[in-house]
C-alpha positions as CSV (number, residue, x, y, z in Angstrom):
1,X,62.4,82.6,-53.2
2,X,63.2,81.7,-56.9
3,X,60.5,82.2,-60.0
4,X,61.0,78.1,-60.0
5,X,59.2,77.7,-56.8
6,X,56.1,79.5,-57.7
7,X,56.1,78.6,-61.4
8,X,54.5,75.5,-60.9
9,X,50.6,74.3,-61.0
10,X,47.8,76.6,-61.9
11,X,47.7,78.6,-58.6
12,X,48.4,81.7,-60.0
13,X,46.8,85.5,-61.4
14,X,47.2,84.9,-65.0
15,X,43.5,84.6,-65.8
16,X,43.3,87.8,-63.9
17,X,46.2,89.6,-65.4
18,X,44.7,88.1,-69.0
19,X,41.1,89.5,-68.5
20,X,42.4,92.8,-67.4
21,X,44.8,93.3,-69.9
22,X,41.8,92.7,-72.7
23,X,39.4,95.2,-70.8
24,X,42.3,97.7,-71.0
25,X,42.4,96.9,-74.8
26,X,38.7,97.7,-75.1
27,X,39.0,100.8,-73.2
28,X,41.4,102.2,-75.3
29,X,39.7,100.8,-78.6
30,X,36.8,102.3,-77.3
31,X,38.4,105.9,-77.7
32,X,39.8,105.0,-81.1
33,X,36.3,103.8,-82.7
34,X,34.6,106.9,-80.7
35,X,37.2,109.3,-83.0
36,X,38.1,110.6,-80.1
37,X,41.5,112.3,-80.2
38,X,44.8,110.0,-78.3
39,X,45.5,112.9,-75.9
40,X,42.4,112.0,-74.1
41,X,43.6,108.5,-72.7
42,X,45.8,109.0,-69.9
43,X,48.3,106.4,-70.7
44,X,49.5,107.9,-74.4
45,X,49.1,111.7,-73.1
46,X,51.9,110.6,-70.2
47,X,53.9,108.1,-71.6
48,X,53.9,107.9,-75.0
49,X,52.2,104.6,-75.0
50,X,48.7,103.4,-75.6
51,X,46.7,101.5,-72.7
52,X,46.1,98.7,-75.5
53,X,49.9,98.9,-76.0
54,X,50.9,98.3,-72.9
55,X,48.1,95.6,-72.9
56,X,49.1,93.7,-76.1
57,X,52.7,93.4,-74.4
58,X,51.0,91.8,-71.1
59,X,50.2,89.4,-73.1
60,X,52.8,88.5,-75.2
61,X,55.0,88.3,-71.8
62,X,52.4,85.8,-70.5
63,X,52.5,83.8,-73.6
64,X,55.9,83.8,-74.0
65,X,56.4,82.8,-70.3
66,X,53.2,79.5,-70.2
67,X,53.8,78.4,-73.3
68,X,57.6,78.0,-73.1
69,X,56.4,76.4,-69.8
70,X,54.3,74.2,-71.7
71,X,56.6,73.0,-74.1
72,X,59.6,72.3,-71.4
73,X,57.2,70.3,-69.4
74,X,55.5,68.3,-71.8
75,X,58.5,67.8,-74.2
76,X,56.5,66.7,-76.7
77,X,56.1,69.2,-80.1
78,X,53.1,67.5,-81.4
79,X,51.3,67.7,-77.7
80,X,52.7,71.2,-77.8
81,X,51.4,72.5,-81.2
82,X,47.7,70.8,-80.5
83,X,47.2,72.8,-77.2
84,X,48.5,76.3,-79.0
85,X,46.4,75.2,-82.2
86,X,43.1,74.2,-79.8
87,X,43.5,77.3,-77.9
88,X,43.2,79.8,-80.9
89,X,41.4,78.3,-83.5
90,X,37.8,76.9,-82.7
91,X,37.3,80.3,-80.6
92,X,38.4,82.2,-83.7
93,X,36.4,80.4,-86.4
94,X,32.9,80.5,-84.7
95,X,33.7,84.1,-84.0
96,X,34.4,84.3,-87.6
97,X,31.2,82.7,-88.8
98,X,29.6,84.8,-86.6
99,X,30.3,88.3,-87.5
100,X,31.0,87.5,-91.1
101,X,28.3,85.6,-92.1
102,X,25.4,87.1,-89.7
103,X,26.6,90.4,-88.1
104,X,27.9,91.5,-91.0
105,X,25.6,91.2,-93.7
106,X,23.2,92.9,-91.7
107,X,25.7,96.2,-91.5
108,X,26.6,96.2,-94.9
109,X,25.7,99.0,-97.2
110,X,25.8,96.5,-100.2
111,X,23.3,93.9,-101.1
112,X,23.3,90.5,-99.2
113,X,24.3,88.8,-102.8
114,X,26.7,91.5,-103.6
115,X,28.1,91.2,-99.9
116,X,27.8,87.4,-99.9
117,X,28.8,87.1,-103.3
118,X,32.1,89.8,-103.1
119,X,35.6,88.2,-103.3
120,X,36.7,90.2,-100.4
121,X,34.3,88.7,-97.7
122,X,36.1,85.3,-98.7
123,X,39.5,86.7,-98.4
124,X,39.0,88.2,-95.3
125,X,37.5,85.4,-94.1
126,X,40.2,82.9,-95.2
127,X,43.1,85.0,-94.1
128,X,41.7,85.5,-90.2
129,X,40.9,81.4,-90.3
130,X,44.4,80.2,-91.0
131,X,46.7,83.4,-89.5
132,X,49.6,82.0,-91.7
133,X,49.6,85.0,-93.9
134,X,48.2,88.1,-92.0
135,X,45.0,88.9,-91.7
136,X,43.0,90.7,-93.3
137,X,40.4,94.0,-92.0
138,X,37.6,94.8,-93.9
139,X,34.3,94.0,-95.3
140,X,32.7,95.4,-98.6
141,X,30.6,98.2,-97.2
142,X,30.9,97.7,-93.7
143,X,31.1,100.5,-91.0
144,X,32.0,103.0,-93.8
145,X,30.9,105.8,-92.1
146,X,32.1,104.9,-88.7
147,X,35.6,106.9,-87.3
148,X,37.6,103.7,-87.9
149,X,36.4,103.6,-91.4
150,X,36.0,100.1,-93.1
151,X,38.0,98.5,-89.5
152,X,36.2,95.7,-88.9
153,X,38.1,94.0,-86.7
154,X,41.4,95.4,-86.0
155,X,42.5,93.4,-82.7
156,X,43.4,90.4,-84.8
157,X,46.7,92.1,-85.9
158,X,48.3,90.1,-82.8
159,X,47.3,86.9,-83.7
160,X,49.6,86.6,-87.1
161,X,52.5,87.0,-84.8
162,X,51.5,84.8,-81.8
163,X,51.4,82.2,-84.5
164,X,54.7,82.3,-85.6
165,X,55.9,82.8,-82.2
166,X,54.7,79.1,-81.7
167,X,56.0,78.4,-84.8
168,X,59.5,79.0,-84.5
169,X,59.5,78.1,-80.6
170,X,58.7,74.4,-82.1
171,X,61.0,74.2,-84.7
172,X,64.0,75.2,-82.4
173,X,62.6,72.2,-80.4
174,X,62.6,69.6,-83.5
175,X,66.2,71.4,-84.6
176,X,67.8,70.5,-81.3
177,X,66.8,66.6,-81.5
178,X,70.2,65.6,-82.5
179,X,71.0,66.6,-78.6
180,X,67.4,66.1,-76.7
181,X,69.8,66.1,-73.3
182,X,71.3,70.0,-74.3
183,X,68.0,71.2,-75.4
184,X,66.6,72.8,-72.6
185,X,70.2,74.1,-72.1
186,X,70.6,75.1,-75.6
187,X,67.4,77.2,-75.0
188,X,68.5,78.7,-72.6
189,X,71.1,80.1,-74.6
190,X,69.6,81.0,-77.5
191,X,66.5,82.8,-76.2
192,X,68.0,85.6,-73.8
193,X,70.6,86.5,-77.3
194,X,67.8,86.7,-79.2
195,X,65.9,88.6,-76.8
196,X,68.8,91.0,-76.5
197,X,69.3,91.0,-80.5
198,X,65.3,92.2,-80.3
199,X,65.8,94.4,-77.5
200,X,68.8,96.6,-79.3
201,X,66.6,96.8,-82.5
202,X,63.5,98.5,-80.5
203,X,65.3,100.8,-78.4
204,X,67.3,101.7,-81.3
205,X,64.1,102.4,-82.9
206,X,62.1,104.2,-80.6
207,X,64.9,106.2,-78.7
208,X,67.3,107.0,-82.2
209,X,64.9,106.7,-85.1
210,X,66.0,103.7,-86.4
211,X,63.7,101.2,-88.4
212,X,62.1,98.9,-86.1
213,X,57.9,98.1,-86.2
214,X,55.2,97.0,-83.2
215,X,55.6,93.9,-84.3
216,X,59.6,93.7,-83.0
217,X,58.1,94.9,-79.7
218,X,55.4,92.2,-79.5
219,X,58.6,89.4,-80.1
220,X,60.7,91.0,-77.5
221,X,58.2,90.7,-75.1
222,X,57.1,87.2,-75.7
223,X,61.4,86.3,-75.8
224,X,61.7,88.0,-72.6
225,X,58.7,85.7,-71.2
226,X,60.1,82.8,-72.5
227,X,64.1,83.6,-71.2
228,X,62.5,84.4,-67.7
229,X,60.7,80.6,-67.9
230,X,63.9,79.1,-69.0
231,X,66.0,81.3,-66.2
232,X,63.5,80.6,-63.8
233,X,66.2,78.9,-61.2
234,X,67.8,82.2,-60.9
235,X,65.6,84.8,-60.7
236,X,64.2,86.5,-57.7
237,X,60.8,87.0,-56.3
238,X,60.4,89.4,-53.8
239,X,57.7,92.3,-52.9
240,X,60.5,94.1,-53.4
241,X,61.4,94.2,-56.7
242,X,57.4,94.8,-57.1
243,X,57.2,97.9,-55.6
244,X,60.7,98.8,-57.4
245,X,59.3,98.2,-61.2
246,X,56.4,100.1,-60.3
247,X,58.9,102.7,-58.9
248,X,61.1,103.1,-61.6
249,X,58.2,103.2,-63.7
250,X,56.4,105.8,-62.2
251,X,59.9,108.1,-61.5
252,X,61.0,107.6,-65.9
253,X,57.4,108.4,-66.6
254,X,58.2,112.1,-64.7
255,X,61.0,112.2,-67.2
256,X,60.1,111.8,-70.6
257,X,58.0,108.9,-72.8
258,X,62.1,108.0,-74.1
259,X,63.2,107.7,-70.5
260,X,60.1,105.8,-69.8
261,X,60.0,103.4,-72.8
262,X,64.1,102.3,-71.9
263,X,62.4,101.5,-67.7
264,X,59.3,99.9,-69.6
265,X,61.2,97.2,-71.8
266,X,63.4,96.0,-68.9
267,X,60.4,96.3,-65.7
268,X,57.0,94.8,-67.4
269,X,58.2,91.4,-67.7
270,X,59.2,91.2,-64.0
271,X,56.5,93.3,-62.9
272,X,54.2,90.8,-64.5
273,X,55.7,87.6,-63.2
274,X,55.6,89.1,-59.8
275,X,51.6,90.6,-60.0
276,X,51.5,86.3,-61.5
277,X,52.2,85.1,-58.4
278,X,52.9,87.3,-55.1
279,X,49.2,88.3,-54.8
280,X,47.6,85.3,-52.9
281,X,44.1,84.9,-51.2
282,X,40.7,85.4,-52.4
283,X,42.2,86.7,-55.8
284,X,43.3,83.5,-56.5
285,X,39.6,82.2,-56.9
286,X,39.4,84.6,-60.1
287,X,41.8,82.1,-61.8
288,X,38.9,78.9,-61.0
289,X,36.3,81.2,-63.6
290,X,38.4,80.1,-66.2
291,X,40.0,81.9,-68.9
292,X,37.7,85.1,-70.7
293,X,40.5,87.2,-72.1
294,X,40.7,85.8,-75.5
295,X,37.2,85.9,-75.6
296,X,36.9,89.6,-74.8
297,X,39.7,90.1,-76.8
298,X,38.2,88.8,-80.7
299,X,34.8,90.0,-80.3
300,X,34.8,93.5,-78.3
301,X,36.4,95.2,-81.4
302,X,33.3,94.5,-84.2
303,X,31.0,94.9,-81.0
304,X,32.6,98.1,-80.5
305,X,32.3,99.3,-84.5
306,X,28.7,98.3,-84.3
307,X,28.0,100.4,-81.1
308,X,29.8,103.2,-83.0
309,X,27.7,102.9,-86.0
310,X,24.5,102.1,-85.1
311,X,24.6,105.2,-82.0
312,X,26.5,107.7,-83.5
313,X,27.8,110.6,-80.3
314,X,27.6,107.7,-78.4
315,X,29.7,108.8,-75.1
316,X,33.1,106.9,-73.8
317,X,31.5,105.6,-71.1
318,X,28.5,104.3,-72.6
319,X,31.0,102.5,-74.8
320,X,32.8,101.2,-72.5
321,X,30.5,99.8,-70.3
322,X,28.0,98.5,-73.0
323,X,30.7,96.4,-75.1
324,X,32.4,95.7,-72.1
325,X,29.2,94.3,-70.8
326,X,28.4,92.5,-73.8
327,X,31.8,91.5,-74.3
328,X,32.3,89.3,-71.2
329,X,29.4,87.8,-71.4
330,X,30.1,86.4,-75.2
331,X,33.6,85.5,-73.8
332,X,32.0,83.8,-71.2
333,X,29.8,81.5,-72.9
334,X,32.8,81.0,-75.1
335,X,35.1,79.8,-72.9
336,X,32.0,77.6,-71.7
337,X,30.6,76.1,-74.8
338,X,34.1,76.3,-77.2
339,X,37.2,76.7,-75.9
340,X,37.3,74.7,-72.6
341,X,35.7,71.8,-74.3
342,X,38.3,72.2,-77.3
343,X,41.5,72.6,-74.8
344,X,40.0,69.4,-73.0
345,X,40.8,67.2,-76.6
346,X,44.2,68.3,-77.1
347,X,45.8,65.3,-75.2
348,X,43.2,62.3,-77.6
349,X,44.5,64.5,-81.3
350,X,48.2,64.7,-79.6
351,X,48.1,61.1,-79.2
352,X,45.7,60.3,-82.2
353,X,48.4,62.4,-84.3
354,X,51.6,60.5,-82.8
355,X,49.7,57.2,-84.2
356,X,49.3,58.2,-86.9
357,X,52.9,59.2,-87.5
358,X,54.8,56.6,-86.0
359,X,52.5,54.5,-88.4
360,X,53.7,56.1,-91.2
361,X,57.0,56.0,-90.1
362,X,56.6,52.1,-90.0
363,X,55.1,51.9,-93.1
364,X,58.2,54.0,-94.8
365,X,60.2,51.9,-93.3
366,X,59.2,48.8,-94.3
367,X,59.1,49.9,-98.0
368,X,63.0,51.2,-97.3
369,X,63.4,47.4,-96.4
C-alpha cells in the first residue's frame, strides 16, 4: 500500500508519537537541570545524539508532514495560518502569564517590584508571546543557583523556527497563485530540492566540520515531512521497511555516532510515518484523549527548574516521575480548557478574516473606480 491510502482522516498514532516524543524531551531535560553529566543518558553516550534531540526531530517530521497535509487539503492560506496560529498561541500565552507573573515572582531572588518592575521580565515576556524574533530565557534572579543557571525555560527554542516553518510554507502558497492548477505540482518540486539543499548542509556539518547549526537539522526534518506528504502517491508502506529503519539504525549505531547520524537523517522520517500508521488496534484509542504533547512540552521545563531548585540532590527518577506527573496533568487540563476550545474557532476567524478582506478589497476597488 501507498502513504496516500493511510494518510487520510484522524485514525492514526500521532497523538501517541507526540506525547512520547515530549516525555522523552523531559527525560532528558531532566538530566540536564539535575547537572548530571551527558554520558549518563543512554542515547548521547551511544550515538552521539540526545534523547530530546532525537525527540525535537519527531516532531518537526510530524509537523512538517500534518501541516503540509493541512494546507493541501484545505487550500485556503488564511484557514491555514488561523489553525497553526490557534494551535500555538493561546496555550503559549496562559502558560506565559502563568509562570511569569505567578511562578516566578515567587522564585525570584529580587523584590516583587524590582522583579515586576525589571525591563527584562517584559522582554522575555514579549519575545516568547509573539515568536517573530526569538525568544528570549531568563528572569531577573530566577533559578540562579540551579545547574541550568538563570534557564528558565529553555524548550521554547523550537517554537521560533516552527513559526517560520509556517511562514514560508504560506508564502510559497500565495507566490504560486499566478498558477493555483501547478501549485501542488510546483510543491512538489520545490520541497524535496530544498530538503536535499538542507540535507547536504547538515551532513556536511556534522560528518566534515562544516558550519551548519540545530536549527538547519530542525528544517530538514520538517522539509522531509512535508516532501513525504506531497510524494505520498509514491511511497511505500510496508512492515518491512519498519523493521529495516530500525535495522539499519541499530547496525550504524555499532559503527560510529558519524555512521549513525548519515542512517538517522535518511530512516526517522519513514520510520515515523510507518510507527503513524501500521500499528492499529487498541492503540489507536490513545489518539481519541486528544492531543497533550504541546502541553507537556511548554511547561515540564520551568516545572523541572523549580523541582531542581526548591529539592536540591533531588534524584533522576524523582524528577522524572514528579514533573512528568505534574506535567501531564497541566497539559491535560490544557488541552481541555485552552487549546481544544481555541482549535474549535479556527474555521468562524478563517471565515470572519476572509470577510473582512474581500470587504476591503471591494472597498479598494470601488475607490480605484
Amino acid at each position: 500500500m501507498r502513504l496516500s491510502e493511510y494518510a487520510v482522516g484522524r485514525d492514526n498514532n500521532f497523538n501517541l508519537i507526540r506525547l512520547l516524543a515530549a516525555l522523552c524531551v523531559l527525560f532528558s531535560h531532566s538530566v540536564a537541570v539535575l547537572g548530571l553529566p551527558s554520558q549518563q543518558e543512554f542515547f548521547f553516550d551511544h550515538v552521539g545524539l540526545s534523547l530530546a534531540e532525537m525527540a525535537v526531530d519527531v516532531f518537526f517530521v510530524t509537523s512538517g508532514f500534518l501541516v503540509t497535509g493541512s494546507l493541501i487539503n484545505r487550500r485556503n492560506v488564511i484557514a491555514f495560518l488561523w489553525a497553526r496560529a490557534l494551535r500555538i498561541y493561546p496555550a503559549l500565552w496562559i502558560m506565559l502569564a502563568l509562570t511569569v507573573f505567578i511562578v516566578a515572582p515567587s522564585l525570584t531572588s529580587l523584590s516583587l517590584a524590582d522583579y515586576l518592575t525589571a525591563q527584562q521580565t517584559y522582554e522575555y515576556f514579549a519575545k516568547c508571546a509573539t515568536l517573530l524574533s526569538g525568544v528570549r530565557y531568563a528572569l531577573p534572579g530566577v533559578f540562579e543557583t540551579t545547574p541550568l543557571k538563570g534557564e528558565f525555560n529553555g524548550s521554547l527554542w523550537t517554537l521560533p523556527i516552527e513559526l517560520r516553518l509556517y511562514l514560508y510554507l504560506a508564502a510559497g502558497w500565495l507566490i504560486l497563485a499566478a498558477a493555483p492548477a501547478r501549485r501542488v505540482q510546483a510543491l512538489t518540486i520545490i520541497a524535496p530540492l530544498a530538503c536535499a539543499v538542507f540535507l547536504i548542509i547538515i551532513l556536511r556539518g556534522r560528518l566534515f566540520g562544516g558550519a551548519f547549526n540545530s536549527a538547519d537539522i530542525r528544517v530538514f526534518m520538517f522539509l522531509y515531512g512535508t516532501t513525504l506528504y506531497l510524494w505520498r502517491d509514491k511511497v511505500p508502506v510496508r512492515p518491512g521497511i519498519l523493521f529495516a529503519a530500525f535495522a539499519c539504525l541499530l547496525l550504524a549505531a555499532a559503527f560510529s555516532s558519524s555512521v549513525f547520524f548519515a542512517a538517522y537523517v535518511f530512516c526517522l522520517a519513514p520510520l515515523v510515518l510507518h510507527l503513524a500508521y501500521l500499528p492499529k488496534g487498541r492503540i489507536r484509542s490513545i489518539n481519541d484523549w486528544g492531543d497533550f504533547s504541546y502541553g507537556v512540552y511548554i511547561y515540564a521545563f520551568p516545572i523541572q527548574q523549580t523541582l531542581a531548585f526548591l529539592f536540591p540532590g533531588m534524584s533522576l527518577l524523582a524528577m522524572v516521575a514528579l514533573s512528568g506527573s505534574a506535567s501531564l496533568g497541566i497539559a491535560a487540563l490544557s488541552w481541555t480548557v485552552i487549546e481544544k476550545r481555541a482549535l474549535a474557532l479556527k474555521g468562524d476567524f478563517a471565515s470572519a478574516t476572509s470577510r473582512a478582506f474581500n470587504l476591503g478589497l471591494a472597498k479598494i476597488a470601488g475607490v480605484v473606480r
